[in-house]
C-alpha positions as a Markdown table, in Angstrom:
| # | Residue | x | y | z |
|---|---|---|---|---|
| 1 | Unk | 52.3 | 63.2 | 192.7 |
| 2 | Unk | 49.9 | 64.6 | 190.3 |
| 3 | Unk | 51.4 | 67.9 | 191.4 |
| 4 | Unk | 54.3 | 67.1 | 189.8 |
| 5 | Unk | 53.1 | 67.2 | 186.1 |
| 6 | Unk | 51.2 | 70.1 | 186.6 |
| 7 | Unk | 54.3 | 72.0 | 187.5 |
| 8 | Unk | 56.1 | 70.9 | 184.6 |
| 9 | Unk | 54.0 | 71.9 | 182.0 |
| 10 | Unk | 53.9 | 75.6 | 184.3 |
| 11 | Unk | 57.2 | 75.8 | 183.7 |
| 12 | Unk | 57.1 | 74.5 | 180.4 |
| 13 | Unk | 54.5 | 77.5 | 179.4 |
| 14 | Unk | 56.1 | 80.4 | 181.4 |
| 15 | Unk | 59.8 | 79.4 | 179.4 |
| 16 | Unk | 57.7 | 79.3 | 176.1 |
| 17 | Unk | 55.8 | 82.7 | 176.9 |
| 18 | Unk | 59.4 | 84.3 | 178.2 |
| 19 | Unk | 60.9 | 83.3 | 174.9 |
| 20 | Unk | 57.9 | 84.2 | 172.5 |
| 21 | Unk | 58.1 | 87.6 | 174.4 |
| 22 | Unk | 62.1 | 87.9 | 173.9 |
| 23 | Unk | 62.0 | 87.6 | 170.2 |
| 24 | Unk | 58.9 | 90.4 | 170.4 |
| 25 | Unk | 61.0 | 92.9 | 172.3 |
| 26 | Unk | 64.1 | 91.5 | 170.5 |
| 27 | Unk | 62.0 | 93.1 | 166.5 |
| 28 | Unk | 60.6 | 96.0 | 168.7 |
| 29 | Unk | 64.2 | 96.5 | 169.0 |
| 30 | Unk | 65.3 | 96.0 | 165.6 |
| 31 | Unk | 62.1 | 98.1 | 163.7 |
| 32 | Unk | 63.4 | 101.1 | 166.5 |
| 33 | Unk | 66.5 | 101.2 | 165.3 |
| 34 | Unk | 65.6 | 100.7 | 161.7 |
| 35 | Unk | 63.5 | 103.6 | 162.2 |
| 36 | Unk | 66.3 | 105.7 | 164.0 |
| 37 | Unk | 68.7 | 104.7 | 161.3 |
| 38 | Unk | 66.1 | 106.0 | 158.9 |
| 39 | Unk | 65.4 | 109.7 | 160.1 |
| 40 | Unk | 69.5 | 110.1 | 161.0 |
| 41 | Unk | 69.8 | 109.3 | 157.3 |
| 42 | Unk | 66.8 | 111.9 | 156.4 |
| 43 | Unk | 68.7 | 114.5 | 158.8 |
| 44 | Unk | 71.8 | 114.0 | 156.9 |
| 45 | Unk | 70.5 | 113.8 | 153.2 |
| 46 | Unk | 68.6 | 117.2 | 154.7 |
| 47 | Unk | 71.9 | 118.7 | 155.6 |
| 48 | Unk | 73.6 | 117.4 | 152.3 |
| 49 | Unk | 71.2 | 119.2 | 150.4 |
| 50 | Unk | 71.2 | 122.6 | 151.9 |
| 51 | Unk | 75.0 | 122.7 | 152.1 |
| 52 | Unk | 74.8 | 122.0 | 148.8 |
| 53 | Unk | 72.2 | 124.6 | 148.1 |
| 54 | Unk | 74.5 | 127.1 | 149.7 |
| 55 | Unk | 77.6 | 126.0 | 147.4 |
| 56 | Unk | 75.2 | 126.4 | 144.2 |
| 57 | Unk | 73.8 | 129.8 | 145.6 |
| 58 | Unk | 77.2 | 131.4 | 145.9 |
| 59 | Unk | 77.7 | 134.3 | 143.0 |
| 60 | Unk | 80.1 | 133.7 | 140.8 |
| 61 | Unk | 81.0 | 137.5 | 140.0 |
| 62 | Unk | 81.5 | 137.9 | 143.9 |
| 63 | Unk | 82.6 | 134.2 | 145.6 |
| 64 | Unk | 85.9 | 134.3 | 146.5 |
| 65 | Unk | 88.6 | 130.8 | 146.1 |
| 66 | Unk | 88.0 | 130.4 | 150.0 |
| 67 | Unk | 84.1 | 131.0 | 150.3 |
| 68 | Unk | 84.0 | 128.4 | 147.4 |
| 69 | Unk | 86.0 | 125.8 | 149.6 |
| 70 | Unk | 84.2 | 126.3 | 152.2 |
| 71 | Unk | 80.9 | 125.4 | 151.2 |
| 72 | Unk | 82.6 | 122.3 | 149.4 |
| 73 | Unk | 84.1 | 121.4 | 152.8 |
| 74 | Unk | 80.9 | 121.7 | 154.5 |
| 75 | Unk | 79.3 | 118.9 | 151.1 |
| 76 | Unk | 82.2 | 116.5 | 152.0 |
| 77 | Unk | 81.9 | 116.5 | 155.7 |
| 78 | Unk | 77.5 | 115.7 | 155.2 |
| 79 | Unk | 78.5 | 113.4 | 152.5 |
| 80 | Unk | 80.5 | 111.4 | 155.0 |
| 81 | Unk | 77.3 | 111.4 | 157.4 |
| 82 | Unk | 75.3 | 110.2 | 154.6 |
| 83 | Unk | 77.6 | 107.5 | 153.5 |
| 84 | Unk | 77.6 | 105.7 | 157.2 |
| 85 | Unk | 73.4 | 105.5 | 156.6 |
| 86 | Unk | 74.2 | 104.6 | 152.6 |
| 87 | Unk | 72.4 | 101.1 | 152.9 |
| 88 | Unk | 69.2 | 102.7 | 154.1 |
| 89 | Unk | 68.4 | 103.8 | 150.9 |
| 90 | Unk | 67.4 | 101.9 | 147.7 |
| 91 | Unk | 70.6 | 100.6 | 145.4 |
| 92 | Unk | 69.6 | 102.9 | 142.8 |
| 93 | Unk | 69.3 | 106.0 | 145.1 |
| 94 | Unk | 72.6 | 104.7 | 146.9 |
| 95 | Unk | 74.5 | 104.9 | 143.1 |
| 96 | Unk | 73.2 | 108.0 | 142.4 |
| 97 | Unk | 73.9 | 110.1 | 145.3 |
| 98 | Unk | 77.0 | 108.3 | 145.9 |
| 99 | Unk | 78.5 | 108.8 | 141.7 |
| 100 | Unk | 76.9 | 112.3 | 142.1 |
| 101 | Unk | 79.1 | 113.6 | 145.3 |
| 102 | Unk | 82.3 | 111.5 | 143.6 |
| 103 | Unk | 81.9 | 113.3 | 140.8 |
| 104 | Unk | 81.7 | 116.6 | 142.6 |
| 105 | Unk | 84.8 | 115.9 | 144.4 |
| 106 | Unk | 86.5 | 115.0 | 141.5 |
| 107 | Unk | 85.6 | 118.4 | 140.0 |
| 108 | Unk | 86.7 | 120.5 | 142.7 |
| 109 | Unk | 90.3 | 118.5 | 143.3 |
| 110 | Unk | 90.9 | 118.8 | 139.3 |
| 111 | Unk | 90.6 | 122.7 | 139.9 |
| 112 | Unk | 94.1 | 124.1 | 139.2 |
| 113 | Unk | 95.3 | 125.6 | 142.4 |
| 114 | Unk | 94.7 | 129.4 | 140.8 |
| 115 | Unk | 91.2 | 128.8 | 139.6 |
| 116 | Unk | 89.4 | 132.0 | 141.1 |
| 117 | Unk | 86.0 | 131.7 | 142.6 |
| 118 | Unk | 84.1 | 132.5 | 139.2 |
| 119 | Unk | 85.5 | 129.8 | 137.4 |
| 120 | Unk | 85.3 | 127.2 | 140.2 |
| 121 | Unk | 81.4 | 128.0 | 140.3 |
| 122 | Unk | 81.4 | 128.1 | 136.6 |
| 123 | Unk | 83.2 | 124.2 | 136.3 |
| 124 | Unk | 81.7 | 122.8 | 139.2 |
| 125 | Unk | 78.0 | 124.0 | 138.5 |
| 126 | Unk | 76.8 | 120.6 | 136.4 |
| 127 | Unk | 78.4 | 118.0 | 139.5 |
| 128 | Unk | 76.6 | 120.6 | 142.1 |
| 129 | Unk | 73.2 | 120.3 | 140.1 |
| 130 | Unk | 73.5 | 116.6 | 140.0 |
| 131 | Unk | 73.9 | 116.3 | 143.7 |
| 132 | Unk | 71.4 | 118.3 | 144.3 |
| 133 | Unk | 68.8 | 116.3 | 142.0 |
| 134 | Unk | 70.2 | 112.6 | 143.0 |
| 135 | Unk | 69.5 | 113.7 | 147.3 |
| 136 | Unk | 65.9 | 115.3 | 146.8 |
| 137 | Unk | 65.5 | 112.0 | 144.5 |
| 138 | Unk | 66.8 | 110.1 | 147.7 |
| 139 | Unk | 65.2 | 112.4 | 150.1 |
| 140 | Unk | 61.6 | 112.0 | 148.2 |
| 141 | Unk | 62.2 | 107.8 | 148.3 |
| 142 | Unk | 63.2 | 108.0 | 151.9 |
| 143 | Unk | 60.0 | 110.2 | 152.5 |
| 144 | Unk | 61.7 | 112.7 | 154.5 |
């Protein structure tokens, strides 16, 4: 009978020691995907910013109405990425990059539809220079 007892409190240990090492796997768990979450958002702020840096190199004398569209294709499409990571980053970071792409689409869809490469490059050059300041800001607080 004194066996008995002893057993219990085994198996009262081994179901306290499974579940105190559940909830450690279970934050192992969380801080991984926290982390992945974390360098997917760096890879996209990183891709954000050099399509971006392509649309603002682009010569205004030679860029033609197409080249132009492309490389602001090519911002919306890593904006997207960014936006599905958007709560990584701090709220001030978030507003910025976030008002700072807006804006830039705004720009290029108020374009009249004859608006020649020049003067798309010429309009849009203030909205491409605050994207480009509001994701290194975000890429710098993210420590990418």
């Amino acid at each position: 009978m004194k066996r008995l007892p002893l057993i219990g409190v085994l198996c009262v240990s081994a179901v306290f020691g499974l579940a105190a090492c559940s909830d450690n796997k279970d934050e192992n768990a969380a801080e991984e995907q926290a982390t992945q979450a974390a360098a997917d958002l760096c890879t996209d702020l990183n891709a954000l910013k050099a399509d971006n840096a392509k649309l603002k190199a682009l010569n205004p004398s030679s860029a033609t109405k197409d080249q132009v569209k492309d490389a602001y294709d090519a911002v919306q499409k890593d904006w997207s990425n960014v936006k599905e990571n958007l709560t990584k980053m701090k709220q001030a970071q978030q507003e910025a990059v976030k008002d700072a792409a807006e804006n830039l689409k705004k720009g290029y869809e108020a374009l009249p539809g004859d608006t020649t490469g020049k003067d798309a490059l010429t309009k849009l050059q203030p909205q491409i220079q605050k994207l480009d300041e509001a994701s290194t800001d975000a890429s710098t607080g993210l420590k990418c």
